[in-house]
Structures are given as C-alpha cells and as structure tokens.
C-alpha positions in Angstrom: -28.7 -16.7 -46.8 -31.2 -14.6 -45.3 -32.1 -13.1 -48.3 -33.4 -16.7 -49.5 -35.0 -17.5 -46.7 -36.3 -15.1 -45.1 -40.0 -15.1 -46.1 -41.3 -11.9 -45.0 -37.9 -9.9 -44.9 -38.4 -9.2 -48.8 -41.5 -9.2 -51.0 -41.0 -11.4 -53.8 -41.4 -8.2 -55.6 -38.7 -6.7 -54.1 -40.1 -4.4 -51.6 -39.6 -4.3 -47.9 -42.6 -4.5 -45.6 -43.9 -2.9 -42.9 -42.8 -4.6 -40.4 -39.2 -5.6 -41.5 -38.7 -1.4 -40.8 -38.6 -2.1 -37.1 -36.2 -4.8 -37.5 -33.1 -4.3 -34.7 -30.7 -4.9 -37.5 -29.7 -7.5 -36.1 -28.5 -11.0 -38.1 -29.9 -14.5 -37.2 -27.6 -17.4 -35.6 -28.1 -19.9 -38.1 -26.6 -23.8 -37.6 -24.1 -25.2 -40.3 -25.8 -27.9 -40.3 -29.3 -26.8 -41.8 -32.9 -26.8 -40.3 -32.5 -28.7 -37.6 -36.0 -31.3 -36.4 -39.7 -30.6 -35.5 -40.0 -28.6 -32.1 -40.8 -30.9 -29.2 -40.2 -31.0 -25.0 -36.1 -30.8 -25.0 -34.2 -29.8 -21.9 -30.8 -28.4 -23.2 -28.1 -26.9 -21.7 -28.3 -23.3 -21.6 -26.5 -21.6 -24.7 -26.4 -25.0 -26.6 -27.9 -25.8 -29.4 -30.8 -28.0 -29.0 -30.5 -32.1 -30.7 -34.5 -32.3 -31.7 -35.5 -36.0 -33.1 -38.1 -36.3 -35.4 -41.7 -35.1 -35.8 -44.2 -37.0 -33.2 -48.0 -37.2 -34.2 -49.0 -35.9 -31.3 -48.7 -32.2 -30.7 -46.0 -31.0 -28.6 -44.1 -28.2 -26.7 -41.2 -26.2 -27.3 -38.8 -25.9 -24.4 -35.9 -23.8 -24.6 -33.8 -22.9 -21.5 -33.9 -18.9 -21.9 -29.9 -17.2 -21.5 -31.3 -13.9 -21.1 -29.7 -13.5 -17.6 -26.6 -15.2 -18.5 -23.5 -12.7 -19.6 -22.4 -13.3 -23.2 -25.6 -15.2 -24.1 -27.6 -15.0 -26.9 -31.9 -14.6 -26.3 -33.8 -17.7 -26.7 -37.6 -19.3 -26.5 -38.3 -18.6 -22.6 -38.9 -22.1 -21.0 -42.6 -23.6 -20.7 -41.8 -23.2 -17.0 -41.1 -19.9 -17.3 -44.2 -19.2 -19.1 -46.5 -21.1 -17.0 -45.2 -19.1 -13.7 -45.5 -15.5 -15.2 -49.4 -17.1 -16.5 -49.7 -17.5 -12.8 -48.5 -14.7 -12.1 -51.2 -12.6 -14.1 -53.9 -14.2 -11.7 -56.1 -14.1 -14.9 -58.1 -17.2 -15.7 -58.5 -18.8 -18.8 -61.8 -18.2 -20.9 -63.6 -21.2 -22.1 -63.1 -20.6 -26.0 -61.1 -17.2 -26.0 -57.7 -16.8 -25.8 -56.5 -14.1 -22.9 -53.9 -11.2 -22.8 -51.8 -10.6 -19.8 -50.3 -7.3 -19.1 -46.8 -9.3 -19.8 -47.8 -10.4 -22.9 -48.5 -13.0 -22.9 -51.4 -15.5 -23.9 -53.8 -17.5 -21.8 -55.3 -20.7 -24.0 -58.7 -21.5 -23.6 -60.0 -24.1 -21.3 -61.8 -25.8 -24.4 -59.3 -25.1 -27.0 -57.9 -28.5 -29.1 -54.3 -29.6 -27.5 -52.8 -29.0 -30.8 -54.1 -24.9 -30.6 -53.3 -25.2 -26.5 -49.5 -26.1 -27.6 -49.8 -23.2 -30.8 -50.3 -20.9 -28.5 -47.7 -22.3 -25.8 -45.1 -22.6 -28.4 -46.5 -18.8 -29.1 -45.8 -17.2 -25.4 -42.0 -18.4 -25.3 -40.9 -16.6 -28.5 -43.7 -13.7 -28.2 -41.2 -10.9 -27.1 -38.1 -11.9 -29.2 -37.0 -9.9 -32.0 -37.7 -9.3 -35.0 -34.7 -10.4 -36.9 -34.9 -11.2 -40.7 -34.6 -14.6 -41.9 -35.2 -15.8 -38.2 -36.4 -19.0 -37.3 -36.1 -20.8 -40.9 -32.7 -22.4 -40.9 -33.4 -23.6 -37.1 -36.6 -23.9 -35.1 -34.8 -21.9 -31.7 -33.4 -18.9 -33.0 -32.5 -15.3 -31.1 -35.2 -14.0 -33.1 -37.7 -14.3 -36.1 -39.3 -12.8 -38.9 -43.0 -13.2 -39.6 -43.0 -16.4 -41.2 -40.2 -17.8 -38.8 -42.5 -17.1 -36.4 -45.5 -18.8 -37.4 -43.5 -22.1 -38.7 -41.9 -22.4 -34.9 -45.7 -21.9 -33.2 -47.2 -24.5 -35.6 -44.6 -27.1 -35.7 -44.9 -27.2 -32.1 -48.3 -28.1 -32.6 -47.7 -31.0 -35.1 -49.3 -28.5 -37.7 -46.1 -28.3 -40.1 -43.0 -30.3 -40.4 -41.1 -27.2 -42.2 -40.9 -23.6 -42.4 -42.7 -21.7 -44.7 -42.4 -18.4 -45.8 -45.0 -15.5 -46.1 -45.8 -16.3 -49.6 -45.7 -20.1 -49.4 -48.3 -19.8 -46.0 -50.8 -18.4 -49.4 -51.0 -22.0 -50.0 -51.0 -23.1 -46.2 -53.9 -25.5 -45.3 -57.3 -25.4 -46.4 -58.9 -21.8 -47.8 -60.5 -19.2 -45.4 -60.8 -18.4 -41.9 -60.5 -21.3 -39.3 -62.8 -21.7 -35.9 -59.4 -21.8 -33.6 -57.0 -20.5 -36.2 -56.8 -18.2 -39.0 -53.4 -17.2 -40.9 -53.3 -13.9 -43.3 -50.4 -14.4 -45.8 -49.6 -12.3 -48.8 -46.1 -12.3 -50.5 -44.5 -10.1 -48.0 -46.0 -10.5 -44.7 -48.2 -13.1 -42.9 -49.8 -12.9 -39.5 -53.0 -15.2 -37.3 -55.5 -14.6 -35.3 -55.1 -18.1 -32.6 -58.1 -18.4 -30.2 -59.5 -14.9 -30.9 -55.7 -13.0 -30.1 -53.7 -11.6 -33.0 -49.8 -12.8 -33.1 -48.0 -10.7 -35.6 -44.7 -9.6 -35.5 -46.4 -5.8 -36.5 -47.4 -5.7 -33.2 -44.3 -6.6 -31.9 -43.1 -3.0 -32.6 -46.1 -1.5 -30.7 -46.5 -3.2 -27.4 -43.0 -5.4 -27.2 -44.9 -8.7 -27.8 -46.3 -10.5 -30.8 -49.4 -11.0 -29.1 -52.1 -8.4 -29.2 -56.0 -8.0 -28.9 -56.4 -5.6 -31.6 -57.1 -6.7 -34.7 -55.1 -5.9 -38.0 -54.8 -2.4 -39.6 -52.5 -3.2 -42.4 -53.8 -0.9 -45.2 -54.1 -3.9 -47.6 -55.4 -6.2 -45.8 -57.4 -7.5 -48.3 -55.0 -8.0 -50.8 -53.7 -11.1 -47.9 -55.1 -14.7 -48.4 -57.3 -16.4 -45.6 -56.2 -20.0 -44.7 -56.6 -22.4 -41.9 -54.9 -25.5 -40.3 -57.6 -28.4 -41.7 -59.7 -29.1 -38.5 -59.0 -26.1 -37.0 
C-alpha cells in the first residue's frame, strides 16, 4: 500500500530519494476505512482515531491530542494548545510579513499573513518534528508520521487549500505555475518541499535539525530540475 501511495517514498522512475534514506524504517498506521475527511478543530480522545466531517470553506486548524507521554501510544500532531504555549514560550514575536524560527522548531506566522497561510503554517508546527515515515499522511490526514508529500497535503488541507493528498509528482501540477508571495511549493517526481512565509518546511531538513522547519534555503543538487507552483492567491 505504501508503495502506491507514498508520493515521495519512490520516484516514479524507480529511484529512492534523498530524503526517504533517513527514513526510521518505520511503517505508517493506516485506517481500513480509507482517507478519512479534510483537517479541521477536532478534540479526540487521546490514541483514537479522529471522526473529521467534511471540508468547510473557511480555513481551519488541525487539532490532534499528542500521546507522546502516554505508555504504549503511538506519536501524533501535537495540539494547537500545545503549540501556542511552547510559541510563548520562545518569547519571540511575530514579524509583520516573515515567518519566524524558534529554537524548538517551530514557526511563528506573520502578523499580516492571510488566515488561510496563518493555519498552513499552524497545521505545519503540530506535525513539524514527526517522522519521516514513507507513505505517511496519505491514507489518513493524522498519521505517526509522513513522507514529503503527506506532509504538505495535511499543512494545506488545514488551510482549505486541498481537499486530497497529493503526491510529489501530482504537486508538479499543484495550483497555478511559479513562485507564490506567501507560498511556494518545489515538486519534481520524487520529492517536493515549500518555502511558507519566507521559512523552508521540507522533510530534508527534518534529518538535519529534528524539525521540518528550517531557515535555510534548499541545497538539493537538482533543484532545478523541481517545478515552481503556488496556491492561486497566494
């Protein structure tokens, strides 16, 4: 199943990229019962699969009671509560139009930022420091941990910016063509990445720093060989 899914686990040509090497080897929890609804506010019980309804047209947050302290328990999302008190935390304050790193990891949205980028980015912080897992985060929105394009369908479906997941190749076609003011996505047919509000969240840099999140920008070695696109508006 991950095989078919997984949209940056495998190059359509076959090859493995760079950034499925640092995989944990690790296999996704996938439901029986498919890709479950479009991310929004839920409140579940710890460990328990979350009953999403459908897509609002109003962006919205992802929510997802975190287990990590919890014995037996598989990782989740961290909570918007929990991310809002480690932002705190930082004592940083939030740029007008750039984005912010914390020392955590974590990303600061920018005062004037749209609300649909504001909940991108929120959606971003609760899964920023989950593993990489292959096939992650395209047969259900909360996963234990997500590939590159798993992890860019859950951050825009939170913000009302997709209403399915997409794999690295499809994200080629994402949108409208070239770079975005708020949001850019890179996509080629075995990895994708975006810069969101001047920060970089790509599961490459998940293997350097322990966070998806990162204020360097992108050394892959063909970068331009990856397609430019943009949510339209954004």
């Amino acid at each position: 199943m991950a095989a078919a899914l997984g949209g940056c686990g495998v190059a359509s040509n076959g090859h493995t990229p760079a950034e499925a090497i640092v995989s944990d080897g690790g296999s996704a929890q996938h439901g029986s019962s498919g890709l479950r609804a479009h991310p929004q506010a839920v409140d579940p019980v710890a460990g328990e699969a979350a009953q999403l309804s459908a897509p609002a047209a109003a962006p919205s947050s992802v929510s997802v009671s975190s287990t990590s302290g919890q014995s037996g328990q598989l990782p989740q999302p961290i909570s918007e509560a929990e991310v809002k008190a480690e932002l705190a935390e930082s004592g940083i304050s939030a740029n007008p139009d750039q984005a912010t790193l914390t020392p955590g990891g974590l990303a600061i949205a920018p005062v004037n930022a749209p609300p649909a980028v504001q909940a991108v980015i929120a959606a971003a912080n609760e899964i920023a420091r989950l593993p990489y897992i292959w096939g992650g985060g395209h047969q259900t929105y909360e996963d234990t941990g997500y590939d590159c394009s798993g992890s860019l369908s859950f951050i825009l479906a939170a913000g009302g910016l997709l209403n399915q997941t997409e794999t690295s190749w499809e994200f080629e076609n994402y949108g409208d063509p070239g770079p975005g003011k708020w949001i850019t996505i890179f996509a080629t047919d075995g990895h994708t990445f975006a810069y969101i509000a001047g920060l970089r969240f790509d599961t490459v840099a998940l293997a350097e720093t322990g966070s998806r999140w990162s204020n360097r920008p992108a050394d892959e070695p063909d970068l331009s060989s990856f397609v430019a696109r943009h949510p339209p508006g954004l």
